[in-house]
C-alpha positions in Angstrom: 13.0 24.0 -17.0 12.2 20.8 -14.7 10.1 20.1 -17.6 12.5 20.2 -20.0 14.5 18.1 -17.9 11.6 15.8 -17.5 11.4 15.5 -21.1 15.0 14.2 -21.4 14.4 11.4 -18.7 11.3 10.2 -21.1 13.5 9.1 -23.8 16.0 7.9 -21.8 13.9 5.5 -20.0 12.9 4.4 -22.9 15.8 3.3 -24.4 17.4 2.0 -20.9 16.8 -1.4 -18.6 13.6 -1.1 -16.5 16.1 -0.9 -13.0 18.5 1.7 -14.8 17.7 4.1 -12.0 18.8 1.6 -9.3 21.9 0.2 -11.3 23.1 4.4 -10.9 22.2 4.2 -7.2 25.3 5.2 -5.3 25.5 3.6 -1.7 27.7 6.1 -0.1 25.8 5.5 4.2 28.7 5.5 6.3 28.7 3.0 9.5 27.3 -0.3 10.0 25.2 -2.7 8.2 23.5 -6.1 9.1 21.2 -8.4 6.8 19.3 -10.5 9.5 17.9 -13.9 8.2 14.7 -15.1 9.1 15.3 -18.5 12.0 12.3 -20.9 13.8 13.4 -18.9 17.1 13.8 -15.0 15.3 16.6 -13.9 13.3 20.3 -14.4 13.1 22.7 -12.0 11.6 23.8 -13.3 8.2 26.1 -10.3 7.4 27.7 -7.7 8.8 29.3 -5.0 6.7 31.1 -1.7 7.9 32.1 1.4 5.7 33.7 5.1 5.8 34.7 7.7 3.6 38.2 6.0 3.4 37.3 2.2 3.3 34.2 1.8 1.1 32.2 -1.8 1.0 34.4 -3.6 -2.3 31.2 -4.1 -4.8 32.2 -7.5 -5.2 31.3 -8.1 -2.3 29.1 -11.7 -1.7 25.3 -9.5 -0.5 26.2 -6.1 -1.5 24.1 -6.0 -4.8 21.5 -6.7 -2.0 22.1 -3.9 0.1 22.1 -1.5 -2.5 18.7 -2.2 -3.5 17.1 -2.6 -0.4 18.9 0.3 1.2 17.2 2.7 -2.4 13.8 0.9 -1.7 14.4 1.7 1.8 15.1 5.5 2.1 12.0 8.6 3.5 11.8 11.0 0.8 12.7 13.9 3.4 13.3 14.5 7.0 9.4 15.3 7.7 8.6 12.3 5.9 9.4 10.4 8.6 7.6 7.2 9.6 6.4 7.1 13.2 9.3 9.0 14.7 11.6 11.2 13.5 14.9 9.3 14.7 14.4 5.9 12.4 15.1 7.4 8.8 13.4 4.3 7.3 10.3 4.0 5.7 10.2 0.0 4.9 9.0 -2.5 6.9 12.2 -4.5 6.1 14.4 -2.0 7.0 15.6 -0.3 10.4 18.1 3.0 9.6 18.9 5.1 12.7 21.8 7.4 13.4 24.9 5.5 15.8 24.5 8.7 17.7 21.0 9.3 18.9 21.5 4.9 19.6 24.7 5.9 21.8 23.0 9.2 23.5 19.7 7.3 24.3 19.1 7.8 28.4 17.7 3.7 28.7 16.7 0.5 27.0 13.2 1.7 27.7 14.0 4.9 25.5 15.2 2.7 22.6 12.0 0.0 22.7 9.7 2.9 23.0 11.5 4.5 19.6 11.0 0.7 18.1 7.4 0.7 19.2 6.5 4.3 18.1 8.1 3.3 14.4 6.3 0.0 14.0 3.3 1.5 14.7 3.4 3.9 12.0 4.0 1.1 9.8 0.9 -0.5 11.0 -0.5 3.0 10.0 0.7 3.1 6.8 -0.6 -0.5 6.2 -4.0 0.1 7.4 -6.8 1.4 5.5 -9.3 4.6 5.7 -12.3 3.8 8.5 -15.3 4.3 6.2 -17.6 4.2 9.3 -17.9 7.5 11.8 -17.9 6.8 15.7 -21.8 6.9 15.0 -21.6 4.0 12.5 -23.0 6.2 9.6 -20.6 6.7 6.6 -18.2 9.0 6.4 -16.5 11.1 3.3 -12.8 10.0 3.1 -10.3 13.1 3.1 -7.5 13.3 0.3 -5.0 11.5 2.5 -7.5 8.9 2.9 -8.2 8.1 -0.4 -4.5 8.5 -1.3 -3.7 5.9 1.9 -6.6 3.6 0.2 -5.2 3.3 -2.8 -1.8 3.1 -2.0 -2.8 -0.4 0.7 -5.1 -1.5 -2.1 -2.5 -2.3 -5.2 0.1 -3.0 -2.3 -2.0 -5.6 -0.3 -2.4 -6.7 2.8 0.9 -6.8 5.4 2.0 -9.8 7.4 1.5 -8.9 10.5 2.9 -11.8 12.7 6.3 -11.3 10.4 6.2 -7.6 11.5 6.2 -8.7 15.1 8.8 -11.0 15.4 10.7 -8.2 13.4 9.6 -6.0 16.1 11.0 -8.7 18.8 14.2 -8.9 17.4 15.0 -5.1 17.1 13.5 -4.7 20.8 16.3 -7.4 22.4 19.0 -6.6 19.7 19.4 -3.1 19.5 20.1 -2.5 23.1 23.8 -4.1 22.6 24.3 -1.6 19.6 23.6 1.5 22.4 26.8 -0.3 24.5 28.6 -0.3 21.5 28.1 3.3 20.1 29.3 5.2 23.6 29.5 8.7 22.7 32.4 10.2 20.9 33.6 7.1 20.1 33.9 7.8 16.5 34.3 11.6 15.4 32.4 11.2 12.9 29.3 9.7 14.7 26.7 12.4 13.7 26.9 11.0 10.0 27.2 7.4 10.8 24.5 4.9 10.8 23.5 1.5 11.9 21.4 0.1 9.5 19.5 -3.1 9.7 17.9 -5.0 6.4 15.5 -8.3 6.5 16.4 -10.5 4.1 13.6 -10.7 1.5 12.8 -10.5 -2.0 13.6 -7.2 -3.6 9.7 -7.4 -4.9 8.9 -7.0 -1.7 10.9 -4.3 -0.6 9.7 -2.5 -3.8 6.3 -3.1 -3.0 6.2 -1.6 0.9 8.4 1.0 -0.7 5.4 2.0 -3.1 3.1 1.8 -0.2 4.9 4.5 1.3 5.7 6.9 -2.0 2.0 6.7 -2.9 1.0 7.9 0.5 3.8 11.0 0.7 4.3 11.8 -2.5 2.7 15.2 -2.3 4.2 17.6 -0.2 1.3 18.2 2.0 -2.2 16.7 1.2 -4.0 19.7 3.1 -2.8 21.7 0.1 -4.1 19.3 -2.6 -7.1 19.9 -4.4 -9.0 18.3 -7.0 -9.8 19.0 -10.4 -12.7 19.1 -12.7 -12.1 15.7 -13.6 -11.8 14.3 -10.0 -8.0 13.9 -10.1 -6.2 14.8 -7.2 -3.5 17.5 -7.7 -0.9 19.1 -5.3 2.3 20.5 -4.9 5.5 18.8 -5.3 8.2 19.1 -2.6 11.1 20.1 -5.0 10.5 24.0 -4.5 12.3 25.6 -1.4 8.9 28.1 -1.5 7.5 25.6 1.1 10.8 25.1 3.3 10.6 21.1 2.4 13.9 19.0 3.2 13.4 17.6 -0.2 14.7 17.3 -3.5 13.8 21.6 -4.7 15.2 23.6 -7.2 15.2 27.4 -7.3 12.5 29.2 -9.8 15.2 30.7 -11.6 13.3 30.7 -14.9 9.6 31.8 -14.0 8.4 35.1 -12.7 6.1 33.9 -10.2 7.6 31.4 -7.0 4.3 29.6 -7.1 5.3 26.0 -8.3 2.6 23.9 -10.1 0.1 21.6 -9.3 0.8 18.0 -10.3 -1.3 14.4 -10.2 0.5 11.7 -8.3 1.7 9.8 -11.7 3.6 13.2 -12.6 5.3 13.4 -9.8 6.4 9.8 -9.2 8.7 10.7 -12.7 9.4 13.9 -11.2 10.7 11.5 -8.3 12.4 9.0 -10.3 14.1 11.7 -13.0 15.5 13.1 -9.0 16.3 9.6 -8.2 18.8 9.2 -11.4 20.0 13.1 -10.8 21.1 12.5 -7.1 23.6 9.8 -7.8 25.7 12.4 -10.0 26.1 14.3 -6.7 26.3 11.8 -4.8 29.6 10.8 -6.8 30.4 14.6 -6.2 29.6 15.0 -9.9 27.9 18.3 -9.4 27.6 20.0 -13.3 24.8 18.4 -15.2 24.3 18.7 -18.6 20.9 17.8 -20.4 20.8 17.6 -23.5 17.7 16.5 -25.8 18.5 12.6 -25.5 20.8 12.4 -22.2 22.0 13.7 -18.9 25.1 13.6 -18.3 27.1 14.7 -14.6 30.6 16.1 -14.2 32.6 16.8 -11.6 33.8 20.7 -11.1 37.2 20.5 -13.4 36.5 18.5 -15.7 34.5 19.6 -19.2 32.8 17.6 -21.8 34.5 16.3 -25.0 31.6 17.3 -27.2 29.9 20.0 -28.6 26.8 20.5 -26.2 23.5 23.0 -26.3 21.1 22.2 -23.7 20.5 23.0 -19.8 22.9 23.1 -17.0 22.3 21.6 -13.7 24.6 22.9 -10.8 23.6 20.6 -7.9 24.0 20.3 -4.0 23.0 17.7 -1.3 21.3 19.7 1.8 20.0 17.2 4.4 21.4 14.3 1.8 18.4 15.9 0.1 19.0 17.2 -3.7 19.5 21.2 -3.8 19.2 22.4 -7.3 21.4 25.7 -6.8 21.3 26.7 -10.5 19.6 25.6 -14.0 20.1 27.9 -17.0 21.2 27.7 -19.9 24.7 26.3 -22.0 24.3 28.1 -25.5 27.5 27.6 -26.8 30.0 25.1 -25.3 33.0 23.5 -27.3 35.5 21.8 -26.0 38.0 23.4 -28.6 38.9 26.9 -28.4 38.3 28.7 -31.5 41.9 29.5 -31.9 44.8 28.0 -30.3 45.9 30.2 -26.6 49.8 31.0 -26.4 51.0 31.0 -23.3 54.1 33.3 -23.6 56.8 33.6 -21.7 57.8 37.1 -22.5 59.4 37.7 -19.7 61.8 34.7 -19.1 60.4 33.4 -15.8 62.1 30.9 -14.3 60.2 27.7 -14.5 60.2 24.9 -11.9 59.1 21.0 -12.5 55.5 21.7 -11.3 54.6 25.0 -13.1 52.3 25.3 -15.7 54.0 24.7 -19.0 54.2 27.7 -21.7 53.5 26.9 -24.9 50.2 26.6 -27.5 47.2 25.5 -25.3 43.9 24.1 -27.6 41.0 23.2 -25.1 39.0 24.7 -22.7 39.8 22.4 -20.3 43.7 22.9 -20.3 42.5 26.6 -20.3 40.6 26.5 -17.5 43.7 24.4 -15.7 45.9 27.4 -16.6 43.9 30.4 -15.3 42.9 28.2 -12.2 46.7 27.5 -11.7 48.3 30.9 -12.8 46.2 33.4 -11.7 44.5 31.9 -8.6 47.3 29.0 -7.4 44.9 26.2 -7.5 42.1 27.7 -6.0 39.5 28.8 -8.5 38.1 25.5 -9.4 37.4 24.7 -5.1 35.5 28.0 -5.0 33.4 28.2 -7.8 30.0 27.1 -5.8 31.4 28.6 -2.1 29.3 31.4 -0.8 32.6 33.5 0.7 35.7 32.5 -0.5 38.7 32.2 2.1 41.6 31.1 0.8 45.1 30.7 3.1 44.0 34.1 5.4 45.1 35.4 1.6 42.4 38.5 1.6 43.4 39.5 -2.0 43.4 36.4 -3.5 40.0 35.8 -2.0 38.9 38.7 -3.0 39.6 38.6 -6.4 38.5 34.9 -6.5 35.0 35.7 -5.1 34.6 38.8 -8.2 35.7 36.5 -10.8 34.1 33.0 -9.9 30.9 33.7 -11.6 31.8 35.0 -14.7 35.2 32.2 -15.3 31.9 29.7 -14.5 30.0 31.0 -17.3 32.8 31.2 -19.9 34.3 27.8 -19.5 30.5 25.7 -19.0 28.1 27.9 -20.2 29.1 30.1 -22.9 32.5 30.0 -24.4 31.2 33.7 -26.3 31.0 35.2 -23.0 33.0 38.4 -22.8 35.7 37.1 -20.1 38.5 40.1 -20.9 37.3 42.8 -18.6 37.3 40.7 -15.5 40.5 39.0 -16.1 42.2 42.1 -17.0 40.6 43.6 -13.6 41.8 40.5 -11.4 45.2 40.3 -13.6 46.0 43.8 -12.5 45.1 43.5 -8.8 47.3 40.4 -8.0 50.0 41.7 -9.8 50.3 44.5 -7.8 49.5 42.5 -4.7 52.2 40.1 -5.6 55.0 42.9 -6.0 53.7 44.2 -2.3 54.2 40.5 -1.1 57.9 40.7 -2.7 56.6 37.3 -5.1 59.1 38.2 -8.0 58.4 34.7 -9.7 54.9 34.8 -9.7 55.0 38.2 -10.6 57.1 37.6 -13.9 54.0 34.4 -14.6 51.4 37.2 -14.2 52.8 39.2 -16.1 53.1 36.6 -19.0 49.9 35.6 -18.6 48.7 39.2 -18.5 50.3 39.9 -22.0 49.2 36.0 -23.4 45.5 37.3 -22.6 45.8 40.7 -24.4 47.1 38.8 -27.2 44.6 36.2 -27.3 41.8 38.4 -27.1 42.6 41.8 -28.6 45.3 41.0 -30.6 48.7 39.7 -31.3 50.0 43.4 -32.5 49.3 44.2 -28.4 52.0 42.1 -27.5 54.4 42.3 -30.5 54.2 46.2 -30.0 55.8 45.4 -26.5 58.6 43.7 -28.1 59.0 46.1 -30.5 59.0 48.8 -29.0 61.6 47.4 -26.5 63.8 46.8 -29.9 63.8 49.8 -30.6 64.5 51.3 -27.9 67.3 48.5 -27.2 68.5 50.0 -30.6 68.7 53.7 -29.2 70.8 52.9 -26.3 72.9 51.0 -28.0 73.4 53.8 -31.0 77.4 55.4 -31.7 77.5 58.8 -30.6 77.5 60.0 -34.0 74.0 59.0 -34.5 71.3 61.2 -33.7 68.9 60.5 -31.2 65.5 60.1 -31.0 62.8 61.0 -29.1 60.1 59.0 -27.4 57.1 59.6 -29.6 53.5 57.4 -27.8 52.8 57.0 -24.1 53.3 53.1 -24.7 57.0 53.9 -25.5 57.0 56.0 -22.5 55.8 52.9 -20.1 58.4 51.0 -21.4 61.2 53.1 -21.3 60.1 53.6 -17.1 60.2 50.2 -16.0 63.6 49.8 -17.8 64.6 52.7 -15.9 62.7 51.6 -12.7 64.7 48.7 -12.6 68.0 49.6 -13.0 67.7 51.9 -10.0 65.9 50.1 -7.8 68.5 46.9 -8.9 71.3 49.0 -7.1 69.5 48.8 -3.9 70.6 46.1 -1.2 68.0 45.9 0.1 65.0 43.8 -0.9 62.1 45.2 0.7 63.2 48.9 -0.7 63.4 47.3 -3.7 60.0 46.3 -4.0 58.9 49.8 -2.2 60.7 51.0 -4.8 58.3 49.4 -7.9 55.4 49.8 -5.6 55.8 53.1 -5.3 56.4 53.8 -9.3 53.4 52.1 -9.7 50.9 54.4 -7.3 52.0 57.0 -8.9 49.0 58.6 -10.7 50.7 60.9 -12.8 54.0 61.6 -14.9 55.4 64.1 -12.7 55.1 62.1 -9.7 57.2 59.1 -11.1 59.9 61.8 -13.0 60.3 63.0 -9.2 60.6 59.3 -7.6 63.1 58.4 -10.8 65.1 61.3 -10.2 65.1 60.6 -6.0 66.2 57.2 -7.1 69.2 58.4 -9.7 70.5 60.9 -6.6 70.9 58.3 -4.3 72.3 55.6 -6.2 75.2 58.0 -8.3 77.8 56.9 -6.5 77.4 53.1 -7.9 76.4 54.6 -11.8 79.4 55.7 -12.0 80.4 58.8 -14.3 80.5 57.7 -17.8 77.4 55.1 -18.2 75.8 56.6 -21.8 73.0 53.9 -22.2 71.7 54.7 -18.7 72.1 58.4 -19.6 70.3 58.3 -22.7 67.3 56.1 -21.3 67.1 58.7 -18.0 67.1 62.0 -20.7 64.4 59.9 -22.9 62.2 59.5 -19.9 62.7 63.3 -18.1 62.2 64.9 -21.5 58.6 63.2 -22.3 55.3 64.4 -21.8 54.5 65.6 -18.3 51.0 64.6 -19.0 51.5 61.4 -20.6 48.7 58.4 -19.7 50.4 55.9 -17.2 50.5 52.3 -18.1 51.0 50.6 -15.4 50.6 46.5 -16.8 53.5 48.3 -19.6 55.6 49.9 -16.9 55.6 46.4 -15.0 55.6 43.9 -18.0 58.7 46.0 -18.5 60.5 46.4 -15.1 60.7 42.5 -14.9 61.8 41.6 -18.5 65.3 41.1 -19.2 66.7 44.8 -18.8 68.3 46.6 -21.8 71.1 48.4 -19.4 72.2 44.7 -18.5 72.6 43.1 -21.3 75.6 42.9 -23.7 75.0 43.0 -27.7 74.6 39.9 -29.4 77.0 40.6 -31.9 79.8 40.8 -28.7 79.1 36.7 -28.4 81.5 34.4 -30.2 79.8 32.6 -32.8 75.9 35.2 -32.7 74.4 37.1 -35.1 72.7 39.9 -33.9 69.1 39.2 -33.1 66.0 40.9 -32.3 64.5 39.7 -29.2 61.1 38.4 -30.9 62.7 36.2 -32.7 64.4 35.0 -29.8 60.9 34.8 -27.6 59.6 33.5 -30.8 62.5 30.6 -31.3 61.7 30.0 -27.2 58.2 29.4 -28.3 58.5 26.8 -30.6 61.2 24.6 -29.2 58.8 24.6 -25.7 55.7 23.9 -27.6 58.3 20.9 -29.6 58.8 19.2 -26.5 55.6 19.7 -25.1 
């Protein structure tokens, strides 16, 4: 797939400026940063700039353009990359990067000119080329790191030493008053800030040290390179996480075999660069990537493209501020339009505040994605999407259903809009309903339970959720039938659901108090047979007689309708609830006892709710 990926990058360079890569670069260091102008004496600081996560350097800035590019030319390619010690993080001769806190925590100005002396000597290092000549004086064979360090000094050139000195000078006398300044806890956030230091030169220049330094450390260790029949050195390239490298690795999530391939030095330098333009979509926290055949194109987690896409899918993560490639598979079948429009119903008249999700026709995935995400998990679906263990509020069953569902929601809304979603969202649906009645969270509740009927709709079929009303009409009709009619029986096991949470209700309604009330529900609900809720109903109807009253026929006739069912009728729990917390039938007067109504049937009046919200939506 890197390949693939690879592939992409080609045409893009091709069709982009030669510094496209650098104009993406996101300079996101936080701390301090100096530019230090060359002097007769040394160097004087020409600019001084300071950032955070809240106050980030203004672009417009007179020199940032400057930092930008010499802080890219500047950074090691991973933490065991390092150049001559492993506390300066900078690989350029121009540049000095060093964490505020290892400055601050340093035990003497000796310790700090020994750090400086240790790193400019790897420079030297770097800059020097291969002895060809043993102690003996005889010839020797140069290694593969030789030849790599030989060629890399050869198209680089030779380096100013007497520049490198007084650079050395300046750092030695200089970054001693820095250590006074970074005491230890001073800032909170000191483990992530940094004190960086740039020369000003010539961007050339920096790019050409910068090459210096790739050519030599591009493979991920030269003891494992090899060459081939041709004489071309080949090795391994540090994105895999099979060799434990702090660099840029992706997961072999579409070969058998964990052995990555073996790569010239020209191959992996695009390999580099298509990593280079990559990391500054997560670095702007854009963490989906889609490539396509001509681009490559970064999102952050909530948002969705506007276009029809087929290609890979990149989910991305910074370990080390190195790239982690957590995922790469494959989006089939993404549209940004659902195939048919989404009604969000709401069947059972919940109340709804200013900031709740709006009922009404939904067309995109996005918006659909924003209602599931808002609904079902309050907000916090999209924040746990890539999270190991989800742990949301000390909520255990909102967690819980969050960390069963993530993965499959993921691959419905950015993958594969096909993808057979139904089974885990009637699962989850279900669990927090039940979890929401226990928590006495009637609102959200009554939303579930809309959203529970919406989805059946959606994906099964509209006659799902019509049934419910009509049923419910007709059973409103029974109740409300003259004495000379005759009456009729309850004839399917969805009419039986219904007819229970009517009942369940008007019991349970006569109760003061409100946790019995939703014992009461709960307790309808674990019931795993017919007999056992006839017994609670009838429990319910002896203690509550008093406040029935003697002459109540519609609650009579629903209570005979219910005992004289099917003892071994199939329990419906998402009817029995849709239908507990809908408006109840033994409240309500007829229409026809309004001045100035018709009768009406109560889908037309869920279907005449409908279409005036979705009006003024």
């Amino acid at each position: 797939m890197l390949n693939d990926i690879l592939n992409t990058f080609r045409k893009m360079k091709e069709t982009q400026s030669e510094n496209f890569i650098l104009d993406n670069y996101v300079f996101n260091s936080i701390g301090e940063f100096l530019i230090i102008k060359e002097t007769e004496t040394g160097f004087d600081i020409l600019d001084n700039f300071e950032q955070t996560k809240s106050q980030p350097i203004e672009k417009t800035r007179e020199n940032y353009g400057f930092i930008k590019s010499a802080d890219f030319y500047s950074n090691i390619i991973s933490m065991n990359k390092f150049v001559g010690c492993k506390q300066v993080l900078s690989c350029n001769c121009y540049s000095f990067f060093m964490k505020q806190k290892y400055l601050a925590e340093c035990e003497s100005v000796k310790n700090v000119e020994k750090t400086v002396d240790n790193y400019y000597r790897g420079i030297m290092k770097l800059a020097a080329l291969p002895e060809k000549l043993n102690k003996k004086g005889k010839e020797r064979k140069l290694n593969i790191e030789d030849e790599l360090s030989e060629i890399a000094n050869i198209k680089a050139g030779e380096i100013d030493c007497e520049f490198l000195e007084k650079i050395k000078t300046w750092m030695k006398q200089n970054l001693p008053k820095f250590r006074e300044k970074y005491l230890p806890n001073k800032y909170k956030d000191m483990d992530i800030r940094y004190l960086k230091i740039y020369v000003l030169r010539e961007i050339d220049d920096y790019k050409r040290e910068n090459a210096r330094y790739i050519d030599q450390k591009i493979f991920a260790k030269t003891e494992d390179c090899i060459r081939d029949n041709a004489g071309i050195i080949r090795g391994f390239h540090g994105y895999s996480s099979s060799f434990g490298d702090d660099k840029i690795y992706s997961k072999p999530t579409s070969r058998k075999s964990s052995a990555p391939c073996l790569y010239t030095a020209e191959q992996l330098m695009e390999f580099k660069d298509m990593f280079d333009y990559i990391i500054h979509f997560t670095n702007e926290n854009k963490r989906i990537i889609y490539v396509t055949d001509d681009s490559i194109v970064g999102y952050k987690i909530g948002e969705l493209p506007n276009e029809d896409l087929h290609g890979l899918l990149l989910v991305t993560s910074l370990n080390m501020k190195a790239l982690e490639i957590l995922d790469c598979s494959y989006a089939t079948d993404f549209h940004p339009k659902l195939s048919k429009s989404f009604l969000y119903n709401n069947l059972l008249e919940a109340y709804i505040g200013k900031k709740d999700f709006e009922y009404g026709y939904i067309d995109t995935i996005q918006r659909f994605e924003d209602l599931i995400n808002i609904v079902l998990f309050k907000g916090f679906l999209k924040s746990n999407y890539l999270s190991d263990k989800v742990d949301v509020m000390n909520n255990s069953e909102l967690s819980y259903n969050i960390q069963i569902a993530k993965d499959s929601l993921f691959t419905y809304f950015y993958k594969n809009k096909n993808f057979d979603i139904f089974p885990i969202l009637e699962t989850v649906t279900n669990n927090l309903i039940l979890n929401s009645i226990i928590n006495k969270d009637i609102n959200w509740t009554r939303k579930l339970l809309n959203l529970r009927f919406s989805l059946i709709s959606y994906f099964k079929g509209e006659k799902e959720m019509n049934n419910f009303l009509e049923i419910k009409e007709n059973l409103r009709k029974e109740l409300n039938r003259t004495d000379n009619e005759e009456m009729k029986d309850l004839k399917t096991d969805d009419e039986y659901a219904i007819a229970i949470g009517q009942l369940a209700y008007y019991l349970i309604s006569l109760s003061v108090s409100k946790e019995r009330q939703a014992e009461g529900i709960n307790n309808i609900c674990s019931s795993k047979n017919s007999l056992r809720i006839k017994d609670t109903l009838y429990d319910l109807h002896v203690k509550y007689a008093s406040k029935i009253g003697k002459y109540n026929p519609k609650f009579e006739r629903l209570m005979s309708l219910v005992m004289c069912y099917n003892d071994d009728a199939k329990i419906n729990r998402g009817l029995i609830l849709g239908s507990y917390y809908s408006p109840n039938i033994l409240y309500e007067k007829k229409l026809t006892d309004i001045p100035g109504e018709t009768e009406k049937t109560e889908i037309e009046i869920i279907s005449k709710n409908n279409i005036e919200n979705t009006e003024d939506k």
